[in-house]
TORGU-270444 format. One line per 10 residues: their letters; for each residue x, z, y of N, C-alpha, C, O. Coordinates in steps of 0.1 Angstrom, whole numbers. Atoms other than C-alpha are relative to their C-alpha. Last residue first. Example, Ala and Ser with C-alpha at 12.3 -4.5 7.8 and 13.67 -1.06 7.14 Angstrom:
TORGU-270444
SA	-9:0:-11:137:71:-11:-8:8:11:-3:9:22; 9:0:-12:123:78:-45:9:0:12:19:7:12
END
This chain:
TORGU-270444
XXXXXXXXXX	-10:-2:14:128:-991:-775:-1:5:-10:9:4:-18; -8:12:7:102:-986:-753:9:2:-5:12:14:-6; -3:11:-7:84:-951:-744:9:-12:-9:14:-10:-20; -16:0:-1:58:-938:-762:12:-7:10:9:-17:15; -6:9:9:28:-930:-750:12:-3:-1:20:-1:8; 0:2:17:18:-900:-742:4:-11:-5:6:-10:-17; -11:-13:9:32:-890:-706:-3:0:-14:3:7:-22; -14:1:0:18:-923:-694:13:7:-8:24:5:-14; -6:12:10:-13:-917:-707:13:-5:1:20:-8:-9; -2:-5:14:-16:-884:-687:2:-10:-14:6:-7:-25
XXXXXXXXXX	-8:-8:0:-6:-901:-655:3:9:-14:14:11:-19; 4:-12:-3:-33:-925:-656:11:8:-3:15:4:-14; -7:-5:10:-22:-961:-646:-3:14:-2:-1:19:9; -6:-15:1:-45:-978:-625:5:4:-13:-1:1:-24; -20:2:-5:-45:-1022:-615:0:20:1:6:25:11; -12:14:11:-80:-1023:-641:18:2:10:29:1:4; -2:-5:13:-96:-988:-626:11:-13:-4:23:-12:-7; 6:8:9:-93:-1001:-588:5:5:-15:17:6:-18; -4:14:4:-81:-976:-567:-6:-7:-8:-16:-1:-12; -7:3:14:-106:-952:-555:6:-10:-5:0:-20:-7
XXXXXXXXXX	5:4:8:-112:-951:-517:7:-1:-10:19:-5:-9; -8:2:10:-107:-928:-489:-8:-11:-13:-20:-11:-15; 7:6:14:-123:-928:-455:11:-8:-11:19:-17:-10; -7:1:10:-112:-902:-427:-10:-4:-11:-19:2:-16; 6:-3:13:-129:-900:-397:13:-6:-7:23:-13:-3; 1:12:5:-111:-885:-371:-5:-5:-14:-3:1:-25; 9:3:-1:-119:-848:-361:-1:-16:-2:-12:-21:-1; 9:-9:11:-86:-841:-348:-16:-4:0:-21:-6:11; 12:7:-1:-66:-868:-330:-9:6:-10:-14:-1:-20; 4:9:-12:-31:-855:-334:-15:-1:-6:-18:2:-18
XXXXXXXXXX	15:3:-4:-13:-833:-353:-6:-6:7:-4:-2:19; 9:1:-9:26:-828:-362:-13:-3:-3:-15:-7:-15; 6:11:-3:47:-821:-391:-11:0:15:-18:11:17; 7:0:-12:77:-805:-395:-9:-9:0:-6:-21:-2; 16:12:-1:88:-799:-431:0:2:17:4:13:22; 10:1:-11:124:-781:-444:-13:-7:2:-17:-14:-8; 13:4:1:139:-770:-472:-2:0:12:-1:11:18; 10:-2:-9:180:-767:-479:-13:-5:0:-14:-15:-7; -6:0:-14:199:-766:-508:-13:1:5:-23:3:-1; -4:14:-6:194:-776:-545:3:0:14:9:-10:18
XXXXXXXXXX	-8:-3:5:185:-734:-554:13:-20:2:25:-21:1; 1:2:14:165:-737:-526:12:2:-11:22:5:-6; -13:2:11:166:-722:-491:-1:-3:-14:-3:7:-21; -6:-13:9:140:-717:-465:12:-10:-6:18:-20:-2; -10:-2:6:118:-738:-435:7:12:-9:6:24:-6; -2:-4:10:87:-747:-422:15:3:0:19:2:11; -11:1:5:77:-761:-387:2:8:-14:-7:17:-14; -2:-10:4:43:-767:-373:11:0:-10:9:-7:-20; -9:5:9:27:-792:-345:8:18:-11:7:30:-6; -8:15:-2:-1:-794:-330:10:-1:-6:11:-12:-13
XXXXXXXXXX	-6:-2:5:-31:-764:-344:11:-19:6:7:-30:3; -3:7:11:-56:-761:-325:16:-6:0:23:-9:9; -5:-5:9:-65:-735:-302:1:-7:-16:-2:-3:-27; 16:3:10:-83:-760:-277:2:13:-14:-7:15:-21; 5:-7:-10:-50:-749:-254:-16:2:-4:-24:10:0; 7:3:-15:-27:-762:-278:-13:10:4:-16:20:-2; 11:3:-4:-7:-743:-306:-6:-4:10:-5:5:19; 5:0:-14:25:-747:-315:-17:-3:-4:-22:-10:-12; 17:4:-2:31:-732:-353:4:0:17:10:9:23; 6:2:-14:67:-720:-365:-10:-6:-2:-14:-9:-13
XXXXXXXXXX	12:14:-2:73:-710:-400:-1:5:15:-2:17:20; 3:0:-11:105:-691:-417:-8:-13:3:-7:-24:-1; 3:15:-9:105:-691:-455:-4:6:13:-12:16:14; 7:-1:-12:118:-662:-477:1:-16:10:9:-24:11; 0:-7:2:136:-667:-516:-14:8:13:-23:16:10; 8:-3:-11:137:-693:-531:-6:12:1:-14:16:-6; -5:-8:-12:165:-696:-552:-10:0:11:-5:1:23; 1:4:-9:147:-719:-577:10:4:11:15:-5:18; -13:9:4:150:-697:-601:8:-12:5:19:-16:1; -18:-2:-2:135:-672:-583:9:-12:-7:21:-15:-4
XXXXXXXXXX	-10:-2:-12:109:-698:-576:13:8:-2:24:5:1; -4:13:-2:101:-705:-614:5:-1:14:16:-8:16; -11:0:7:96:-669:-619:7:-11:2:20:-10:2; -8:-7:-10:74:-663:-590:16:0:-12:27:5:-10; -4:7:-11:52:-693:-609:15:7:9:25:0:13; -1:15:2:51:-681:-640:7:-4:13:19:-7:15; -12:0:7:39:-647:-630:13:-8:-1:23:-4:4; -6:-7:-14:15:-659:-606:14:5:-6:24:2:0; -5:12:-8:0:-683:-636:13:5:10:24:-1:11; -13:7:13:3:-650:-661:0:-12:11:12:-12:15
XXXXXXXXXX	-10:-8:-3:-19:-631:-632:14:-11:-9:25:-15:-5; 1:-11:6:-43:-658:-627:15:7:3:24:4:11; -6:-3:12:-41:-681:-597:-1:8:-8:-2:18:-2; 11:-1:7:-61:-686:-564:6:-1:-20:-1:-6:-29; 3:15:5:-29:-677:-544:-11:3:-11:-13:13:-18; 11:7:-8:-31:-655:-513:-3:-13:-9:-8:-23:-6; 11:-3:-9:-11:-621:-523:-10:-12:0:-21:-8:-3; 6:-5:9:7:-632:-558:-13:4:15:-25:3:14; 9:5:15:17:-660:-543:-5:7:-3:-16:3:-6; 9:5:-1:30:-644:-509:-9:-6:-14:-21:-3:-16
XXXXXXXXXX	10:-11:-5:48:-616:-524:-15:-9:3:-26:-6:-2; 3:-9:12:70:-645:-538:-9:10:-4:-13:12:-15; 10:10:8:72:-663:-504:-2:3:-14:-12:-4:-17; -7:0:10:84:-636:-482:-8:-9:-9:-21:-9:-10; 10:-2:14:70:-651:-450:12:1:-15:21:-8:-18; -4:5:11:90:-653:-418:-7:10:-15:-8:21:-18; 2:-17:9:73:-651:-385:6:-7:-10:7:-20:-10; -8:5:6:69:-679:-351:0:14:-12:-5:25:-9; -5:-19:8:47:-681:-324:7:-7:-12:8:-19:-15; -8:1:12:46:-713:-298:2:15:-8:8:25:-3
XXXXXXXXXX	-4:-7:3:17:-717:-273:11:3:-17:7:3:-29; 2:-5:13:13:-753:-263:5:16:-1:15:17:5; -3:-12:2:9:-777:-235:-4:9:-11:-14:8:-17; 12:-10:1:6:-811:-245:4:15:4:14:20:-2; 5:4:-15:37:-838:-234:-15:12:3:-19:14:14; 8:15:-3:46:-845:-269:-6:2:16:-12:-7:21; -6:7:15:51:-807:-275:-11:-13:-1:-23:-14:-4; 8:13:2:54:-789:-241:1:-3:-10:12:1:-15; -7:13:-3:60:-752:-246:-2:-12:-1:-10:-14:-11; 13:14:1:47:-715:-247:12:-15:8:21:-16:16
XXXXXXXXXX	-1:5:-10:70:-686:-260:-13:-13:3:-21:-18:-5; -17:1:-8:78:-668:-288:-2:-13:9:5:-22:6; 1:14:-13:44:-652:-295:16:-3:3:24:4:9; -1:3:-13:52:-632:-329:0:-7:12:9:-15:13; 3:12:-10:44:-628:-364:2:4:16:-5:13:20; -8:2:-7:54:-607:-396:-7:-14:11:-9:-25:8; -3:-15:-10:25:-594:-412:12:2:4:16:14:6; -14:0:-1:35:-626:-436:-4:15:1:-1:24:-7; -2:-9:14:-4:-628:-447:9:4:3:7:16:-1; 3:-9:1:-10:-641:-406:1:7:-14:-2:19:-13
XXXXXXXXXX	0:-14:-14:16:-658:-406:-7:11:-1:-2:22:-4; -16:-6:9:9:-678:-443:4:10:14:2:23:13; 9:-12:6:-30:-678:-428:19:6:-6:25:17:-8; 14:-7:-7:-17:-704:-398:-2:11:-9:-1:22:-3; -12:-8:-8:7:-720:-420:-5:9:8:0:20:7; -8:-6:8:-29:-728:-438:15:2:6:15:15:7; 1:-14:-4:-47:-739:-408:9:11:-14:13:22:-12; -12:-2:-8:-32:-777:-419:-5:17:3:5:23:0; 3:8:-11:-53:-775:-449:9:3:11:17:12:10; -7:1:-11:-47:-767:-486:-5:-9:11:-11:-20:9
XXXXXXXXXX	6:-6:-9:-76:-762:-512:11:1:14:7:8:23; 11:-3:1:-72:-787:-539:-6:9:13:-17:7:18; 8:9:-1:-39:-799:-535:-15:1:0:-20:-10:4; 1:6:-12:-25:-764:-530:-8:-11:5:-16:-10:15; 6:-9:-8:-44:-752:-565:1:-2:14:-9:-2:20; 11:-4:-5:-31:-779:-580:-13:7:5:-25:3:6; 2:16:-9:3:-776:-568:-8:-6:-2:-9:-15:6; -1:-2:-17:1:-737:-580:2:-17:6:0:-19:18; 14:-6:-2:-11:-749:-616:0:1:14:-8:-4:21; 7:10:4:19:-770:-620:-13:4:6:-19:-2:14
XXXXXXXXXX	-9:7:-8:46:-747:-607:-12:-3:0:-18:3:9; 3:-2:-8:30:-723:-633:1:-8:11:-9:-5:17; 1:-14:0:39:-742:-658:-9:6:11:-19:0:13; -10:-9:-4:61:-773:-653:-9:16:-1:-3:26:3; -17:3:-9:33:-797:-654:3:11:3:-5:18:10; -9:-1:11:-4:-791:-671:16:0:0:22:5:-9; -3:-11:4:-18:-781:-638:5:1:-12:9:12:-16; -12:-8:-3:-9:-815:-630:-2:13:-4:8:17:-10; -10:1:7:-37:-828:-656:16:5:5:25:9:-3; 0:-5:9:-61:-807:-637:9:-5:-13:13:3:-22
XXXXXXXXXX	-4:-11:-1:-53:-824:-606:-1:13:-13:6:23:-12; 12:-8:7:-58:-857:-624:7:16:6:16:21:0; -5:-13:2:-26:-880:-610:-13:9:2:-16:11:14; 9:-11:-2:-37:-917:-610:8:15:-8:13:16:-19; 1:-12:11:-6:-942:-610:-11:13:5:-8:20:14; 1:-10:-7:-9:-977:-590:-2:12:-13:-9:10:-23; -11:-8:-13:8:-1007:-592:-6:14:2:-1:20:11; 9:-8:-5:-9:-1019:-631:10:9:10:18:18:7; 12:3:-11:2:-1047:-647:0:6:12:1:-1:22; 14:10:5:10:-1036:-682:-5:-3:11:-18:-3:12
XXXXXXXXXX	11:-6:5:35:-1005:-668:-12:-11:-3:-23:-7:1; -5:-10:13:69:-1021:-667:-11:6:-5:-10:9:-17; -3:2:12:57:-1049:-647:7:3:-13:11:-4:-22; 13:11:11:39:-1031:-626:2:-8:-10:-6:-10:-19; 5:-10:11:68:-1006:-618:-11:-9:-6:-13:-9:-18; -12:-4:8:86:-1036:-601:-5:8:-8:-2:4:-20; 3:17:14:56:-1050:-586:9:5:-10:6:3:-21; -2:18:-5:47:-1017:-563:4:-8:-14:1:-6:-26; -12:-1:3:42:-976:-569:7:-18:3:17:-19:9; 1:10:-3:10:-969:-553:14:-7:1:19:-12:12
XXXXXXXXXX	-9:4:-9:2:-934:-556:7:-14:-7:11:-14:-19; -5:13:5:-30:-917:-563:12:-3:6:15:2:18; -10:2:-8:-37:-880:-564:5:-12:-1:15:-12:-9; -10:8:4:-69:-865:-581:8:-4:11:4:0:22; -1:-6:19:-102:-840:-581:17:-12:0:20:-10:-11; 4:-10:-4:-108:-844:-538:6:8:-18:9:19:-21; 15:-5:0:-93:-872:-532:0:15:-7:10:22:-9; 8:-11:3:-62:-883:-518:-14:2:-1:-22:0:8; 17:-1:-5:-47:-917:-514:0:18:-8:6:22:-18; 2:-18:11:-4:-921:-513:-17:2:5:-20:3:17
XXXXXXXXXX	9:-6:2:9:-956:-507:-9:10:-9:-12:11:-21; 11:-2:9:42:-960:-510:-11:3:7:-9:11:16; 16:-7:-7:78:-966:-491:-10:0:-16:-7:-2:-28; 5:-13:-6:108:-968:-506:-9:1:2:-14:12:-1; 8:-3:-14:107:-1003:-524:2:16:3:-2:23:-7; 0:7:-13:120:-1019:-550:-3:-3:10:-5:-13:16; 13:5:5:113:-999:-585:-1:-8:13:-13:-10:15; 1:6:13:152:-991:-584:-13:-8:-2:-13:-19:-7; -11:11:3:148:-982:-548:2:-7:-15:0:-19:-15; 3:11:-5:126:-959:-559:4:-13:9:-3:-23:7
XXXXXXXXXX	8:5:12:146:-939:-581:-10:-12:6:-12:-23:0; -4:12:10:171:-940:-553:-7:-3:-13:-4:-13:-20; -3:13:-8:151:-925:-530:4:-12:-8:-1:-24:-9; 13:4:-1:139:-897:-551:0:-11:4:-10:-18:0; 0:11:13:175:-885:-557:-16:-8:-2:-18:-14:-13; 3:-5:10:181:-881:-523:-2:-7:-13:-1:-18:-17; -7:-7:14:171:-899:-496:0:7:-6:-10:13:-6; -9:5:-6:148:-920:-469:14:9:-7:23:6:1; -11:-13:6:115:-916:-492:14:-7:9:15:-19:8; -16:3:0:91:-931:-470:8:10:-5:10:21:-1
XXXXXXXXXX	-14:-7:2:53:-921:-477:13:-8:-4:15:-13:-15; -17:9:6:25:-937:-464:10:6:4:14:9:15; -11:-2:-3:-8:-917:-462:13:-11:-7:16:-16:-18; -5:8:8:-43:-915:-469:14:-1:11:14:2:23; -7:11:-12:-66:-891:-469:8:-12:-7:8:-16:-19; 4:15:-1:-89:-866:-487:11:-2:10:14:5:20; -5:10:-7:-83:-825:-494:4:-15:-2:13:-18:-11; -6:4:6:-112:-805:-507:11:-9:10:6:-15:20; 3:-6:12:-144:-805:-489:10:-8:-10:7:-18:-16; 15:-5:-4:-141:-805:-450:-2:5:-13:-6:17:-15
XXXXXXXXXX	0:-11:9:-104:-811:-455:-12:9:-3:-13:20:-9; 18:-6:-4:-96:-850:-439:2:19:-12:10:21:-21; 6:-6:16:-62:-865:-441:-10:10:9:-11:16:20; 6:-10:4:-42:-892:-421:-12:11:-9:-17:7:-19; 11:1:1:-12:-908:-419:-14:5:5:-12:9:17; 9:-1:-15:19:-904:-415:-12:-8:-5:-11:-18:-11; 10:3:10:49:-895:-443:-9:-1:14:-6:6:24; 12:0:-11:83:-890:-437:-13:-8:-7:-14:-16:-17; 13:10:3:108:-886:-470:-4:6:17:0:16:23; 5:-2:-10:138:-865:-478:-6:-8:4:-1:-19:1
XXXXXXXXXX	2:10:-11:145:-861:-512:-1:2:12:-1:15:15; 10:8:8:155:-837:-546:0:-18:10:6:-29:7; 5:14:9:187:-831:-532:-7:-9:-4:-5:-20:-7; -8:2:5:173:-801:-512:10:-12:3:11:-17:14; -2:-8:10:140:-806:-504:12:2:-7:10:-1:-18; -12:4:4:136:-827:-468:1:18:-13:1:30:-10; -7:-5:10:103:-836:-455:11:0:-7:13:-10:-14; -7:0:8:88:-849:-424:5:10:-5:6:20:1; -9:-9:3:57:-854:-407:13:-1:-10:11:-7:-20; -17:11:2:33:-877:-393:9:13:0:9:21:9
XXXXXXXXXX	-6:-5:6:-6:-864:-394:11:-13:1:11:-25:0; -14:14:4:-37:-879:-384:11:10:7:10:15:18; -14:1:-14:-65:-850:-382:9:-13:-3:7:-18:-14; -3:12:-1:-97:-839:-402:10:0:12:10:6:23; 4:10:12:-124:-811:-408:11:-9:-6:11:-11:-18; 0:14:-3:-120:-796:-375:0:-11:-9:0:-23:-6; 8:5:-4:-128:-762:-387:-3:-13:3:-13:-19:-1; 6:-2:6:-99:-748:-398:-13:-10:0:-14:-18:-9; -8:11:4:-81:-759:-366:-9:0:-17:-11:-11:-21; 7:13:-2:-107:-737:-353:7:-12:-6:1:-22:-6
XXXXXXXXXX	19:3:-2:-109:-708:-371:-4:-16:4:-13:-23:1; 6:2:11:-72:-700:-380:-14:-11:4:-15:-23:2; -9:9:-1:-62:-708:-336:-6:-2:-18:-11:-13:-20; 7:14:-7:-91:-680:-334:9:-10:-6:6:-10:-18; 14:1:2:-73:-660:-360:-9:-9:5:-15:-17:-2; 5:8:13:-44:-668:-348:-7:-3:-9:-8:-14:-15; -2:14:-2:-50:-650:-316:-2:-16:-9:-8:-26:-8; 11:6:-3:-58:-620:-333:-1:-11:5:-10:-18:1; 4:4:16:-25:-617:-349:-18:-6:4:-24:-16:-1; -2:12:10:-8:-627:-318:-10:-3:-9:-15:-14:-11
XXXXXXXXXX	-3:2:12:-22:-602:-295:1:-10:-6:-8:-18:-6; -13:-8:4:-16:-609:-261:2:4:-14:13:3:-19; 7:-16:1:-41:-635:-260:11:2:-4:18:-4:-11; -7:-8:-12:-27:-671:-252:-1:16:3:4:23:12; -12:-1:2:-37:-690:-286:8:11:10:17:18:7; -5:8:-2:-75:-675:-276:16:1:-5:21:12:-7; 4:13:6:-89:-647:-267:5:-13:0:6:-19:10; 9:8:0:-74:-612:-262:-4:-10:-6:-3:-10:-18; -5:13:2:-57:-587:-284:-13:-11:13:-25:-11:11; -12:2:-6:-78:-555:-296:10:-16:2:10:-24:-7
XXXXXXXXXX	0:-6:-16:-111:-551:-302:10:-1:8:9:-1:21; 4:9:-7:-108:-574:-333:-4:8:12:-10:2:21; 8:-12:-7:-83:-550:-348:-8:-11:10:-2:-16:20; -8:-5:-12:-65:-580:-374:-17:11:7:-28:12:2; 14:2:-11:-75:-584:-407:2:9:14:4:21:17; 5:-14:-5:-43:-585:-428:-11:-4:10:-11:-15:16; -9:-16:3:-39:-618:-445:-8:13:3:-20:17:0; -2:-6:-11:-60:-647:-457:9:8:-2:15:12:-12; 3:-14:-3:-55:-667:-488:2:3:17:9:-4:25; 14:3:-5:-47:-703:-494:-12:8:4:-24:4:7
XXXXXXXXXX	6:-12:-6:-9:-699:-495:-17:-6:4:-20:-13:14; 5:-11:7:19:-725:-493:-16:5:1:-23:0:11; -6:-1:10:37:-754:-477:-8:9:-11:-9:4:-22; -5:-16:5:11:-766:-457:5:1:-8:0:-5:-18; 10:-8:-4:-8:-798:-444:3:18:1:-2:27:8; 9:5:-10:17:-824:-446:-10:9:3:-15:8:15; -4:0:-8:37:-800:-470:-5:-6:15:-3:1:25; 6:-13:-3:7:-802:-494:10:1:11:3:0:21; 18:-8:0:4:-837:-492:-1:11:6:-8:14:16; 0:7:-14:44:-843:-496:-13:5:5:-14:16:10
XXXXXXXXXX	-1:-16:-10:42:-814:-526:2:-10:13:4:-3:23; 10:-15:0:21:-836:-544:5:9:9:-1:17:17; 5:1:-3:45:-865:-539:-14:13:2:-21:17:12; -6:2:-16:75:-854:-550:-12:-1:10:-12:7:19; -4:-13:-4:60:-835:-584:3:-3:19:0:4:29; 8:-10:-1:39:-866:-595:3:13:11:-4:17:21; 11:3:-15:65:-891:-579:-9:10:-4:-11:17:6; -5:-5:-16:93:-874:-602:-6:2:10:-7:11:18; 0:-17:-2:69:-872:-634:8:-2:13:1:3:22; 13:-5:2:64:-911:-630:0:16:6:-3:21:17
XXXXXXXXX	2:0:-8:98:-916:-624:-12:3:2:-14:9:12; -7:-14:-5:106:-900:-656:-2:-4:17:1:5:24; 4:-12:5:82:-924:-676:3:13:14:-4:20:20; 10:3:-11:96:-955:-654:-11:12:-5:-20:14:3; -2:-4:-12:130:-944:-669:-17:-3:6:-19:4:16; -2:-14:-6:115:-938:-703:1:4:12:-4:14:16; -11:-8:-2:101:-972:-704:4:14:-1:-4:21:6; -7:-9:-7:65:-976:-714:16:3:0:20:13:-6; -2:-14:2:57:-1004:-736:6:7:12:15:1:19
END
């Protein structure tokens, strides 16, 4: 039988993990913004206009399908974790990733199951994650738990629905469209990163404005959701973006305030256009997420 605690870790890794992914690629936002004066601004990250700049810098990192990815995350208390791998976006977002939770309360739940790390697979309708021996012999066997993006939309509400909505259409050009939605953005300077030359802009996005602007949500989801951040304490997120000289996207910073403390993400970019091949766990060693949350637990 199902433990409670290996129940409740369950729901932790759904929520921790989902937003690892989307943070790896983007916190937020799957919408455009304002449509910049395409007469105006040159070409490229380096064009005096920003907004149009980003645009290109949008377009092509957009474009690239695919990248390998190393970034870290820190939410509060919840956790703080690194994660590297990488993930493809041509249709839907695919990859594969190993994630370290290095603290918080996320850390020590796995610790309990005897191991920090995990493997995390993405596909296109679901979210696998690769929990090890400890959870397997609490769950009949079986190391790895499938997460049904339409069964997360069942989770926490709105919350639920907006992380699969990220999971589903987030890509690294996404901090990229949160700038350009912000209608706050500016060139603050150009600088090496890793040794690449890069143009650096920087803007801060009200993030409550943003949901209702750029998320594929109904009104009662959006609702929901902007309720669940104020409560949250979240309230505005500042985002950096370097971009290289190809106008693609290298590395890109996050940060705000939660009602558990501080949020941050940095993740970098490398080697765009790599293939990325994902594969389904094996049905006999998977646990489905929604069976988990139904059956009872022991005792």
């Amino acid at each position: 039988m199902m433990s409670t605690y290996v129940r409740r870790v369950a729901v932790s890794t759904a929520v921790a993990a989902v937003l690892t992914g989307a943070a790896a690629c983007s916190g937020s936002g799957s919408g455009g913004g304002p449509d910049p004066d395409a007469a105006d601004g040159g070409k490229g990250a380096g064009g005096a206009n920003p907004v149009a700049a980003l645009r290109s810098v949008e377009k092509s990192t957009g474009g690239a399908d695919s990248a390998e990815v190393e970034s870290t995350t820190t939410m509060g208390t919840m956790m703080s974790m690194k994660a590297d791998g990488s993930l493809g976006w041509a249709d839907g977002l695919t990859g594969n990733l190993t994630i370290t939770y290095t603290g918080g309360t996320m850390a020590d739940q796995m610790r309990q199951l005897g191991a920090t790390s995990m493997e995390a697979r993405y596909l296109p309708d679901a979210y696998y994650a690769k929990m090890g021996d400890t959870f397997a012999e609490q769950s009949g066997g079986k190391h790895w738990i499938k997460y049904a993006y339409d069964d997360l939309a069942q989770l926490g509400g709105g919350s639920g629905a907006y992380m699969k909505d990220q999971m589903q259409n987030t890509t690294p050009n996404q901090s990229v469209k949160l700038l350009l939605a912000s209608g706050d953005v500016e060139k603050a300077g150009e600088e090496k990163v890793r040794g690449e030359h890069t143009t650096h802009y920087s803007g801060t996005v009200d993030v409550a404005d943003l949901a209702d602007q750029s998320s594929n949500l109904s009104a009662d989801q959006q609702a929901d959701l902007k309720r669940q951040l104020e409560q949250a304490g979240v309230t505005t997120e500042t985002i950096d973006i370097w971009v290289n000289d190809e106008d693609l996207l290298v590395k890109k910073t996050e940060k705000g305030e939660l009602a558990t403390g501080s949020m941050s993400s940095t993740a970098y970019y490398s080697n765009y256009g790599v293939d990325v091949s994902v594969e389904e766990p094996a049905a006999g060693d998977t646990a489905d997420f929604k069976d988990l949350m139904q059956t009872p637990p022991a005792g």
